[in-house]
C-alpha positions as CSV (number, residue, x, y, z in Angstrom):
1,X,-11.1,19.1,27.5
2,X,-8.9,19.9,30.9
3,X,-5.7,18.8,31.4
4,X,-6.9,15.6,33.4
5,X,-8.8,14.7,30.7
6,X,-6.7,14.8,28.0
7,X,-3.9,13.1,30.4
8,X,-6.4,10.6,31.1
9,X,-7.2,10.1,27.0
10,X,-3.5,9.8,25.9
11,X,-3.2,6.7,29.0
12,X,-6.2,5.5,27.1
13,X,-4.5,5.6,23.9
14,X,-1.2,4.4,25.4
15,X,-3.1,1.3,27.0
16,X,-4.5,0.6,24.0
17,X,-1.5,0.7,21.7
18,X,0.2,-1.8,24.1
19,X,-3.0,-4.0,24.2
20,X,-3.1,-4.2,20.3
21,X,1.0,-4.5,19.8
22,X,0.7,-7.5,22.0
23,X,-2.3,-8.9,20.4
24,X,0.5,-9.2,17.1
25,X,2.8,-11.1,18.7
26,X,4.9,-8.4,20.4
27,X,6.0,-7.1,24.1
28,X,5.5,-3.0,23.5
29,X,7.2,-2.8,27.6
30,X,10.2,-4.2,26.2
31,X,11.2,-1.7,23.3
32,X,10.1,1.7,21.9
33,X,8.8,4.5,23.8
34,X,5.8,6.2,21.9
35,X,7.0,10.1,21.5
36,X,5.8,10.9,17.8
37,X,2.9,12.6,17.1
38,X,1.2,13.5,14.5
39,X,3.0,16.5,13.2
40,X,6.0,14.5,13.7
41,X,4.8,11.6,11.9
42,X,4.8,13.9,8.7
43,X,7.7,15.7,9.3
44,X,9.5,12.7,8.8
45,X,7.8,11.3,5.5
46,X,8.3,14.5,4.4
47,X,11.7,14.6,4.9
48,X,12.1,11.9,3.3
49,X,10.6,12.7,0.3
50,X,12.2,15.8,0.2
51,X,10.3,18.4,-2.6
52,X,13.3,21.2,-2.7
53,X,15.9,17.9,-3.2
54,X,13.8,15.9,-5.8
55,X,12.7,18.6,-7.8
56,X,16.3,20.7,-8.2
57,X,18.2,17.2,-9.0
58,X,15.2,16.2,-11.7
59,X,13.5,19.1,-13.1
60,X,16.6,19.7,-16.0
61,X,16.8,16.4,-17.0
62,X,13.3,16.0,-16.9
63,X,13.1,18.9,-19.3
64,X,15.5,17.9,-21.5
65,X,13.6,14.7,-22.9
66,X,10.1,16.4,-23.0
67,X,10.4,20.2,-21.7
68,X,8.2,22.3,-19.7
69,X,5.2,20.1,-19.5
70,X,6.9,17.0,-17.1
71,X,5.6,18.8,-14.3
72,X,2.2,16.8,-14.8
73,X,4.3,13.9,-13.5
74,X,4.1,15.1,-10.3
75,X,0.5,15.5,-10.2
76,X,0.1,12.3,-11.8
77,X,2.9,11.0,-9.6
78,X,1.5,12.2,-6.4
79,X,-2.1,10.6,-7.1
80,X,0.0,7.0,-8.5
81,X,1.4,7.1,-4.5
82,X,-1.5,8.4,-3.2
83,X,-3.2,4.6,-3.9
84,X,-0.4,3.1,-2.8
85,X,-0.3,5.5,0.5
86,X,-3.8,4.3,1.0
87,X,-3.0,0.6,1.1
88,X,-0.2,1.4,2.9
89,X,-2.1,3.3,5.4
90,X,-5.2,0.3,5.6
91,X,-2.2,-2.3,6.6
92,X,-0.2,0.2,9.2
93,X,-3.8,0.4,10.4
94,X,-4.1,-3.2,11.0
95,X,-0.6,-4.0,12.0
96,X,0.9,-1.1,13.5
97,X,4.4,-2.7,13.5
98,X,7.9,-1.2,13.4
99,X,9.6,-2.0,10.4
100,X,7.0,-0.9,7.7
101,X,6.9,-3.2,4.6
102,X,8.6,-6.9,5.8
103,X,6.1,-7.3,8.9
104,X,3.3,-6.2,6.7
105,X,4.4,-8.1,3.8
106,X,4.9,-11.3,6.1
107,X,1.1,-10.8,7.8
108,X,-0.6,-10.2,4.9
109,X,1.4,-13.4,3.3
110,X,3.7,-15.3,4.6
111,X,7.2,-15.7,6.0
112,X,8.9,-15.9,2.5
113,X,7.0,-13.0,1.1
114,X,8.2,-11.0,3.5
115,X,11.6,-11.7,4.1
116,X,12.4,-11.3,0.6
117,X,10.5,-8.1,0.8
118,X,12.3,-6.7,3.6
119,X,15.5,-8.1,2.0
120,X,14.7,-6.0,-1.6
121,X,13.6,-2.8,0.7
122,X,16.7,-3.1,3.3
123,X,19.4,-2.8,0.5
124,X,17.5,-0.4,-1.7
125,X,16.7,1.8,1.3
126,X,20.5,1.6,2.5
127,X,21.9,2.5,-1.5
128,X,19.7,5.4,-1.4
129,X,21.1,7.0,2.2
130,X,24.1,6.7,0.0
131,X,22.8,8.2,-3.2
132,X,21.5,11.3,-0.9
133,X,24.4,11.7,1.0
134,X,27.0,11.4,-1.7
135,X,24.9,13.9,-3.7
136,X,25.4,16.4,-1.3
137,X,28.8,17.5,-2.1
138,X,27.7,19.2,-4.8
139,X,25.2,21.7,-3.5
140,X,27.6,22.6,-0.6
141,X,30.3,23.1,-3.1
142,X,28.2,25.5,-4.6
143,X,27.6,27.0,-1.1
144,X,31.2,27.3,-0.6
145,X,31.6,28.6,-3.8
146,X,34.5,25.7,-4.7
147,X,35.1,23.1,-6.8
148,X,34.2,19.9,-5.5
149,X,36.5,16.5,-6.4
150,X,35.3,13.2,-6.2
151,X,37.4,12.7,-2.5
152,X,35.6,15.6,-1.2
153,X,32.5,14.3,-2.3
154,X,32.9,11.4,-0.2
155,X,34.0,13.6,2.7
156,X,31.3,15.1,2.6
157,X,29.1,12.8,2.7
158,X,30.6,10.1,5.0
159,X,30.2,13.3,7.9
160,X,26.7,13.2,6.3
161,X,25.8,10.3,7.2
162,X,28.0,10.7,10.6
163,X,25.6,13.3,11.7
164,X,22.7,11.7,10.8
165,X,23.7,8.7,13.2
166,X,23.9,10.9,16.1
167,X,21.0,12.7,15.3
168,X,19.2,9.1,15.4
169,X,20.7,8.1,18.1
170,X,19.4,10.8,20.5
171,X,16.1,8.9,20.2
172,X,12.9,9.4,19.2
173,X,11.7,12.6,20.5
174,X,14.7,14.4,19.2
175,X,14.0,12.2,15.4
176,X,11.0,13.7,15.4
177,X,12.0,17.7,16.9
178,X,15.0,17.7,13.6
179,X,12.4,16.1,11.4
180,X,9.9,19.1,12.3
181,X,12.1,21.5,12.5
182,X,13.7,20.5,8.5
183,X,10.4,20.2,7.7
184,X,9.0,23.7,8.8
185,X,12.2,24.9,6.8
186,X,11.7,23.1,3.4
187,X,8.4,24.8,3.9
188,X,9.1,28.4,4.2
189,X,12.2,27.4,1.6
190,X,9.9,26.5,-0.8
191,X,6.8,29.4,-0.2
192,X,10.4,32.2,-0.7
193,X,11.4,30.2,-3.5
194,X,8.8,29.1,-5.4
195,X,6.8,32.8,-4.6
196,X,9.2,34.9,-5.8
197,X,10.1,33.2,-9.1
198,X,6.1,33.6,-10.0
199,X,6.4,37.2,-9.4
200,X,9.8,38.5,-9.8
201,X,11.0,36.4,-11.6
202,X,8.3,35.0,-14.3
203,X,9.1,34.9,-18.1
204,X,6.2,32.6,-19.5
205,X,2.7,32.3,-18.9
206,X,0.9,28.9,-18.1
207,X,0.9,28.2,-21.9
208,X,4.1,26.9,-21.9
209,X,3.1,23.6,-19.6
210,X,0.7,22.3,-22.7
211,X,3.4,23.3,-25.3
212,X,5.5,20.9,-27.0
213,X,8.6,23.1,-27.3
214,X,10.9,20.2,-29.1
215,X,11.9,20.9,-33.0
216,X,9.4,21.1,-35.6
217,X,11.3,17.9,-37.7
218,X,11.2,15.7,-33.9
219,X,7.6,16.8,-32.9
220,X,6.7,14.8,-37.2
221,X,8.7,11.7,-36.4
222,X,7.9,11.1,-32.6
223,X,4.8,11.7,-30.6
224,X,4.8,14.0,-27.4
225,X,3.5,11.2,-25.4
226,X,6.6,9.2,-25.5
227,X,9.2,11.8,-24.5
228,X,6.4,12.8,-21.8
229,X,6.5,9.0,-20.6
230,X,10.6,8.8,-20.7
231,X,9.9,11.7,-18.4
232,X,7.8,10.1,-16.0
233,X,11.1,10.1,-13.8
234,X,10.5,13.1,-12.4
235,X,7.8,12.3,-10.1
236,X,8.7,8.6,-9.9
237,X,11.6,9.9,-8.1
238,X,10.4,12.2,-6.1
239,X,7.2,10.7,-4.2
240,X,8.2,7.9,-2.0
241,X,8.8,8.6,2.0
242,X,5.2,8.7,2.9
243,X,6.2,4.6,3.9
244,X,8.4,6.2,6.7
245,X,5.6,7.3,8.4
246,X,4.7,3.4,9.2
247,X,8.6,2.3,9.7
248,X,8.2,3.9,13.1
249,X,4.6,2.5,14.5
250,X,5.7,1.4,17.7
251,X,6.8,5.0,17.9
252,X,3.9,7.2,17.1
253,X,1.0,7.7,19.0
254,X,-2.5,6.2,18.3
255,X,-0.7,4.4,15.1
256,X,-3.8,3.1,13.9
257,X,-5.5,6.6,12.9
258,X,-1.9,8.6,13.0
259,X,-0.2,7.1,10.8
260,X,-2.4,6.7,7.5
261,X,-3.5,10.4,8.2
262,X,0.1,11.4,8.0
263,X,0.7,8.7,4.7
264,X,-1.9,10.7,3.2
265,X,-0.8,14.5,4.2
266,X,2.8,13.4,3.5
267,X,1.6,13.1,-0.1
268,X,-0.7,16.6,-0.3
269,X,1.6,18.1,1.2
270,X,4.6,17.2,-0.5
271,X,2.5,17.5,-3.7
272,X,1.8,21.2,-3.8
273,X,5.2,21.9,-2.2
274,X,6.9,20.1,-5.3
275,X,4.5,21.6,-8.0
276,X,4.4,24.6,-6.3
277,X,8.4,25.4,-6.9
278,X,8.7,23.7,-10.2
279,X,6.2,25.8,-11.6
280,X,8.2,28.7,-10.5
281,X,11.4,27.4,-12.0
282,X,10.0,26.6,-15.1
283,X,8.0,29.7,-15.9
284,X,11.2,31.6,-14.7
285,X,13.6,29.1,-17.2
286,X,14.2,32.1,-20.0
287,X,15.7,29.6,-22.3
288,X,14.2,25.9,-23.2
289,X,15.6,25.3,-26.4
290,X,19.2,25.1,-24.5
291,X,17.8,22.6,-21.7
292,X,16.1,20.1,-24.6
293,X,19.4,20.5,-26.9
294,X,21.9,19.8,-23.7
295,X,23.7,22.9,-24.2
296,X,22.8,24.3,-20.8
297,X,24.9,22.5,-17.9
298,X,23.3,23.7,-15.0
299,X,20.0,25.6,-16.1
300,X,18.2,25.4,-12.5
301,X,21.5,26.5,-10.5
302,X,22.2,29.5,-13.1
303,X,18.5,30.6,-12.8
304,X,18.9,30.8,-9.1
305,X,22.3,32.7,-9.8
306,X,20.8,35.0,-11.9
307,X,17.2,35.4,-9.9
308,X,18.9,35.6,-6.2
309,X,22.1,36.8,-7.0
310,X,25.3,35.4,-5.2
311,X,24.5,36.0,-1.9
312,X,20.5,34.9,-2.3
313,X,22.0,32.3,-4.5
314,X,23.8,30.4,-1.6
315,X,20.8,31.0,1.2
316,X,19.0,28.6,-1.5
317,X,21.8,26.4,-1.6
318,X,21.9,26.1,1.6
319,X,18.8,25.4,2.0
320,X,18.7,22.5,-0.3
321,X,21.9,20.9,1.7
322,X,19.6,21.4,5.0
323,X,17.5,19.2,3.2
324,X,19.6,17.0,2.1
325,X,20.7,16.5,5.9
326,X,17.2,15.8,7.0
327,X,16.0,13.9,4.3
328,X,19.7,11.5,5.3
329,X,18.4,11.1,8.9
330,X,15.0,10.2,7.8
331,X,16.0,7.3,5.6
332,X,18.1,6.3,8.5
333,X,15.5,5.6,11.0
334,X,13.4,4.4,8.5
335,X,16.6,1.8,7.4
336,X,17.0,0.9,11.3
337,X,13.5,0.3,11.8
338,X,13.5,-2.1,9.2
339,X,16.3,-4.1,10.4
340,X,15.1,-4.1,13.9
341,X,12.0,-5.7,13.0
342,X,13.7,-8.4,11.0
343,X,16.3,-8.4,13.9
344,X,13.6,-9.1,16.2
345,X,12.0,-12.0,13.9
346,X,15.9,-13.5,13.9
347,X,15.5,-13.2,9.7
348,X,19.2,-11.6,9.4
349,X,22.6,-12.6,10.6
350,X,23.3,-10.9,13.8
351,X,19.6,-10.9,14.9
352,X,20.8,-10.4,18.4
353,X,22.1,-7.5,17.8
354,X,20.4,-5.7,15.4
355,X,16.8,-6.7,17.0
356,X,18.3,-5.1,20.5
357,X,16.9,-1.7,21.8
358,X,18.7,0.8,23.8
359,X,17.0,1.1,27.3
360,X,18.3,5.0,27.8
361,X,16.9,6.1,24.1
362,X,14.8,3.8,22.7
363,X,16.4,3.2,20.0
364,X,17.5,0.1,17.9
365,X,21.3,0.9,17.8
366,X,23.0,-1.8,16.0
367,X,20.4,-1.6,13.4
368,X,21.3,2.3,13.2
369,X,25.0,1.4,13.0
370,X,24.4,-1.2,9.9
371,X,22.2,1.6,8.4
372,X,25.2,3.7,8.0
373,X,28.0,1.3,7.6
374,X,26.1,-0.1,4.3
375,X,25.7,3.4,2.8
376,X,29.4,4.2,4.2
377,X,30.8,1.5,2.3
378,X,29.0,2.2,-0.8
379,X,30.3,5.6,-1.3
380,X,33.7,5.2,0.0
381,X,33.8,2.1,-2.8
382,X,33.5,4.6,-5.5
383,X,36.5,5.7,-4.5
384,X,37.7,2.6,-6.4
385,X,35.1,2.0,-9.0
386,X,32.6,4.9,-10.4
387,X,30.8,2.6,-12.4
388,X,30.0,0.2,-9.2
389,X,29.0,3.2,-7.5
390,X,26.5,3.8,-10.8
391,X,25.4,0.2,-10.7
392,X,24.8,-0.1,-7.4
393,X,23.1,3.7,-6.6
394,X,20.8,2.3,-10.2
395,X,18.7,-0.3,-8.2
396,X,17.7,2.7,-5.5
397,X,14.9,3.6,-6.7
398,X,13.8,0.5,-9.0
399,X,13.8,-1.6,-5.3
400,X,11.9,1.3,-3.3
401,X,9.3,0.7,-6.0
402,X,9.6,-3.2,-6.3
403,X,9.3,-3.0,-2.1
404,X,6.8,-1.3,-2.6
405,X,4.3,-3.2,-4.9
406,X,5.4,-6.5,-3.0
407,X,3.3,-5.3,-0.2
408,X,0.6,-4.2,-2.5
409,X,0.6,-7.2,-4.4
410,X,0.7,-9.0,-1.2
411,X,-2.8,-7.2,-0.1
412,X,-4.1,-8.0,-3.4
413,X,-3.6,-11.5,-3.0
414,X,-4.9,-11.1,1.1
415,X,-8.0,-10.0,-0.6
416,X,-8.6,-12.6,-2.9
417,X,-8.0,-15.0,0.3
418,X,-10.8,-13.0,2.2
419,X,-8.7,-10.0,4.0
420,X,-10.0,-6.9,4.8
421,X,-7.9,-4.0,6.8
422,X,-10.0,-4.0,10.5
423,X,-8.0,-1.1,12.2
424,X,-9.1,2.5,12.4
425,X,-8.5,3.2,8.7
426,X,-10.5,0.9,6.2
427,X,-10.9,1.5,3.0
428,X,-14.1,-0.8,2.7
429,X,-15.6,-1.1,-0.2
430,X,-12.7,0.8,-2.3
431,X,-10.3,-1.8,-1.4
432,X,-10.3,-3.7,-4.3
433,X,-10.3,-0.6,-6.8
434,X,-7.7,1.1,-4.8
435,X,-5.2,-1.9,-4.5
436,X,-5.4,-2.7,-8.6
437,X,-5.1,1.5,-9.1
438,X,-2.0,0.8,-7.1
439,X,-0.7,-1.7,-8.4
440,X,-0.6,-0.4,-11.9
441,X,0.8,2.6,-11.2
442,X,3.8,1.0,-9.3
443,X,4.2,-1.8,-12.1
444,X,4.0,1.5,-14.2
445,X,6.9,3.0,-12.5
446,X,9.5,0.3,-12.2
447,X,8.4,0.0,-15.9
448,X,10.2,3.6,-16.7
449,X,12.7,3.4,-14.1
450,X,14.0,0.1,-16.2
451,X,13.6,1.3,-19.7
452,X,16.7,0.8,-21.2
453,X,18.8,4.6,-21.1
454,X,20.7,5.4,-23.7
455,X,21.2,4.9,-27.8
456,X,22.4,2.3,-30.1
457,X,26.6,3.0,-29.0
458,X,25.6,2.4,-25.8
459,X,26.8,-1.0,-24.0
460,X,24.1,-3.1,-23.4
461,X,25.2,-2.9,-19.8
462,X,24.8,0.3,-19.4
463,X,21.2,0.0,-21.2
464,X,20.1,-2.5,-18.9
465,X,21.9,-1.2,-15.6
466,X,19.0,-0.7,-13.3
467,X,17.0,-4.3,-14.3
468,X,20.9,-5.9,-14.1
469,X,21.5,-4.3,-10.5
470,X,17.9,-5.7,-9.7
471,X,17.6,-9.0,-10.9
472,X,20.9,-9.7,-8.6
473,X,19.7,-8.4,-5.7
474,X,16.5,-10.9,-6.1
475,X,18.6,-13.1,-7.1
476,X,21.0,-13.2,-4.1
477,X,18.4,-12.9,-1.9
478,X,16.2,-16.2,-3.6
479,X,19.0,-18.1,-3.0
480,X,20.1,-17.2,0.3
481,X,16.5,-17.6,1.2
482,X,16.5,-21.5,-0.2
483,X,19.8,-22.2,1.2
484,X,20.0,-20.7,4.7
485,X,16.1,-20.5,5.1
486,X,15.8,-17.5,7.1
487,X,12.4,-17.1,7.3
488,X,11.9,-20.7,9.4
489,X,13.7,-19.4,12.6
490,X,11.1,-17.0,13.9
491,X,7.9,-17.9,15.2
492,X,6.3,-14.7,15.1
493,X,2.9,-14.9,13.2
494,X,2.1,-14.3,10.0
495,X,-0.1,-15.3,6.9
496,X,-2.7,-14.0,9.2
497,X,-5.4,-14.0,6.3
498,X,-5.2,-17.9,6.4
499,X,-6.6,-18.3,9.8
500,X,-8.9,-14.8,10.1
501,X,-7.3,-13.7,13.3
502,X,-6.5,-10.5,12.8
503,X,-6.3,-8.0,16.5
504,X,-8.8,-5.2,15.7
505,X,-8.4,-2.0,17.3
506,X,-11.9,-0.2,18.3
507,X,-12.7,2.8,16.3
508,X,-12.2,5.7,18.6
C-alpha cells in the first residue's frame, strides 16, 4: 500500500469514527483527538494491570495459605477475564464511547444502571491510584536502601501521583509514548527476571506446582481445594486493566476493531508475562515450609537479594517502582475518562467542569485533577487513621469486580431483551455462553475478595471489612441516586436495546 493510500485509509477510518461517535449521541469535533493506536491501546491495559507489580505484592501471601501451586490462579484467572474481556470488547465494539463501563452500562440498560455503575467504578478506580501509589514507598525504599516511615510513604506517593498528572496532562499521544515505553520495559523486566531464575537460579522441578507442601496433620483435617480457593487472590488481583483499553475510545483509532483486539492481547499477554515470572520465583523459592508457617517476612525480596545480589537486587527494584509509575498514570486516564463521560452526561456535581476538554491537548482536565485529588486525600488521611486507610483501600478491588459484572450483567439482561453487539467484534452465536461464563467467574471473584479474613479473635469488622466498605459505597450512591436523581438531567440516549436502534459500524 503507498503512502497515499494508507493516508487515504486512515481519513477513511477517521471519517468513519466521527460518523459512528455521532450516530451515539456525541459531537467527536468537539473533544478528543484520536492518537492511539493499537500498540498503544495495549500498552496502556497492560500497564494497568501490571504483571511485575501484581505478582511481587501477591505471590508470598498467596503461598502462604496454599503454597506453590496458586500459580494456576493466574491461568484460571486470566481465562475468568478473558470472558469478561470478550463482552467487554462486543460492547466497546458497539459503543465506542469514552468512559468505558457507565456509557456502556447506561446503553445496554438504562440511566440508573449506569450511573450507579460509573458511581461504584469511579470511587473504586480512584482508591486504587491510591492503593498503587501509596504502595510505592516501599519498593523505592528498598531501592534506596532505607527505611521507609509511614510520612515518607505518603511523600512518596503524593509526587506519584504528581507525576502521573503531568504525564496525563501532556495529552494523548504522549499517554500512549510513556504507556509504550513502561510497557516495552515490564517486558524485557520480566524476560531478565523471570529467565534467569529458571536457569540460574532454579531449585525445584515442575513437581512442586501439583504438591501440597502444607503439614501432614493440616493436609488430614482440610482439603487442598479450600486453601487453593482462599488463594484465588492472586490472580483476582492481578488481571483487571484490559477495561482501560475502552476508557479511551474516542482516543484510539478504528475503536471498533482496536480496542477488543487490544482487550484480548492485554490478557495473553499479561498472562504469560505474569506466569512466566512467578514460575521463576517459585521454583527459585529454596524454602516453602517458612512462607506457609509465616516465618519468612519478605521471601520474594530476599530471593531477589540473594539471586541478583545488591546491586542486581536494586535494578529489579527499580524496575518494579517504574511500574508502579506507569501502572499510576494508567489508572489516571482511565479515572478521567470515566468522569468526563459522566461530566459530559451532567451525572456528577460539577458537570461543567469535569465534562470540559482542553482545546491545546485534548484532554479532560478537571476530570484529571479530581482523579488525583480523590487518591491524594485518601493517602494523606492515613496520616490520621490507618485503619480508614485499610477500610477504604478494602473496597478496591471488590468494586473493580462489582463494576465490572454490572456491565456484564447488564449485557445479559440486553440479551434477554433481544440485543446483540452489531460493531466490528461480535461474538454471535457465543454470546450467550460467553456472558454467563462471565458472569460466574466475576460473581466468583467478588465471592473471595469478601470472604471474611481472619480467625475467631478477629473483630467482626475486620472480618467483614471489604463487604462493609462495599455495601456503603452502594449504599451512598442508592440514595443519592433517589434523592438528587442524577441520572434524569442528561438526555443522552440510552436503554438502546428497548428501541433496536443501535449505529452499526460496517465491517471493514
Amino acid at each position: 500500500m503507498t503512502s497515499t493510500a494508507r493516508a487515504t485509509a486512515r481519513a477513511d477510518h477517521h471519517d468513519e469514527d466521527s460518523a459512528h461517535l455521532a450516530a451515539l449521541g456525541y459531537d467527536y469535533d468537539q473533544q478528543f483527538t484520536r492518537d492511539m493506536g493499537f500498540w498503544g491501546n495495549i500498552a496502556l491495559g497492560f500497564t494497568y494491570l501490571s504483571p511485575v507489580v501484581g505478582v511481587y505484592t501477591t505471590l508470598a501471601p498467596a503461598m502462604g495459605i496454599a503454597g506453590p501451586g496458586v500459580v494456576w490462579w493466574l491461568l484460571i484467572a486470566a481465562l475468568g477475564q478473558l470472558m469478561v474481556a470478550l463482552i467487554f470488547g462486543e460492547v466497546v465494539s458497539t459503543y465506542p464511547v469514552a468512559g468505558g463501563v457507565y456509557p456502556w452500562s447506561r446503553r445496554l440498560w438504562g440511566p440508573k444502571w449506569g450511573w450507579l455503575n460509573g458511581w461504584v467504578y469511579s470511587l473504586a478506580i480512584c482508591v486504587t491510584i491510591a492503593s498503587v501509589a501509596y504502595g510505592a514507598g516501599p519498593f523505592l525504599g528498598a531501592l534506596l536502601g532505607v527505611e521507609m516511615s509511614q510520612q515518607a510513604n505518603v511523600l512518596i506517593a503524593l509526587g506519584t501521583i504528581l507525576l502521573a498528572t503531568l504525564a496525563n496532562f501532556g495529552g494523548t499521544k504522549l499517554l500512549s509514548q510513556i504507556a509504550f515505553w513502561g510497557f516495552v520495559a515490564e517486558i524485557v523486566a520480566t524476560i531478565a527476571i523471570g529467565g534467569w531464575l529458571l536457569f540460574a537460579a532454579r531449585k525445584h522441578d515442575l513437581s512442586v506446582l501439583f504438591t501440597d507442601f502444607r503439614p501432614a496433620d493440616l493436609q488430614s483435617e482440610q482439603p487442598f481445594i479450600i486453601p487453593f480457593a482462599l488463594a484465588a487472590f492472586m490472580g483476582i488481583f492481578l488481571f483487571y486493566g484490559f477495561e482501560a483499553c475502552g476508557d479511551v475510545a474516542e482516543e484510539v483509532k478504528n475503536p471498533g476493531r482496536t480496542i477488543p483486539r487490544a482487550m484480548r492481547m492485554t490478557i495473553y499477554i499479561g498472562g504469560i508475562a505474569s506466569m512466566f515470572i512467578a514460575i521463576g520465583l517459585v521454583l527459585a523459592i529454596p524454602d516453602y515450609a517458612a512462607i506457609l508457617n509465616g516465618t519468612a517476612d519478605d521471601p520474594i525480596g530476599e530471593l531477589f537479594l540473594a539471586v541478583f545480589g545488591p546491586v542486581g537486587f536494586r535494578v529489579v527494584m527499580a524496575v518494579v517502582c517504574i511500574s508502579f509509575v506507569s501502572c499510576v498514570i494508567s489508572l489516571q486516564a482511565a479515572a478521567s475518562r470515566l468522569l468526563f463521560s459522566m461530566g459530559r452526561d451532567q451525572a456528577l456535581p460539577g458537570w461543567k467542569l469535569l465534562g470540559t476538554v482542553n482545546e491545546r491537548f485534548r484532554v479532560p482536565p478537571y476530570a484529571l485533577i479530581v482523579a488525583a485529588v480523590i487518591p491524594a486525600v485518601v493517602i494523606v488521611g492515613s496520616l490520621l487513621s490507618e485503619n480508614a486507610l485499610l477500610a477504604i483501600i478494602s473496597f478496591a478491588s471488590f468494586g473493580v469486580y462489582l463494576g465490572f459484572q454490572m456491565v456484564v450483567f447488564a449485557a445479559l439482561y440486553a440479551r434477554t431483551k433481544g440485543w446483540a453487539g452489531r460493531g466490528k467484534f461480535k461474538l454471535g452465536a457465543w454470546g450467550w455462553i460467553v456472558n454467563v461464563l462471565a458472569l460466574a467467574w466475576g460473581v466468583f471473584g467478588m465471592v473471595i475478595l469478601a470472604w471474611p479474613a481472619g480467625d475467631e479473635t478477629t473483630p467482626w469488622f475486620d472480618k467483614w471489612i471489604v463487604l462493609v466498605s462495599a455495601l456503603v459505597v452502594v449504599g451512598v450512591g442508592v440514595i443519592y441516586l433517589v434523592v438528587a436523581k442524577p441520572h434524569l438531567r442528561s438526555t443522552a440516549p440510552h436503554g438502546d436495546h428497548h428501541t433496536g436502534q443501535i449505529p452499526v459500524q460496517r465491517a471493514d
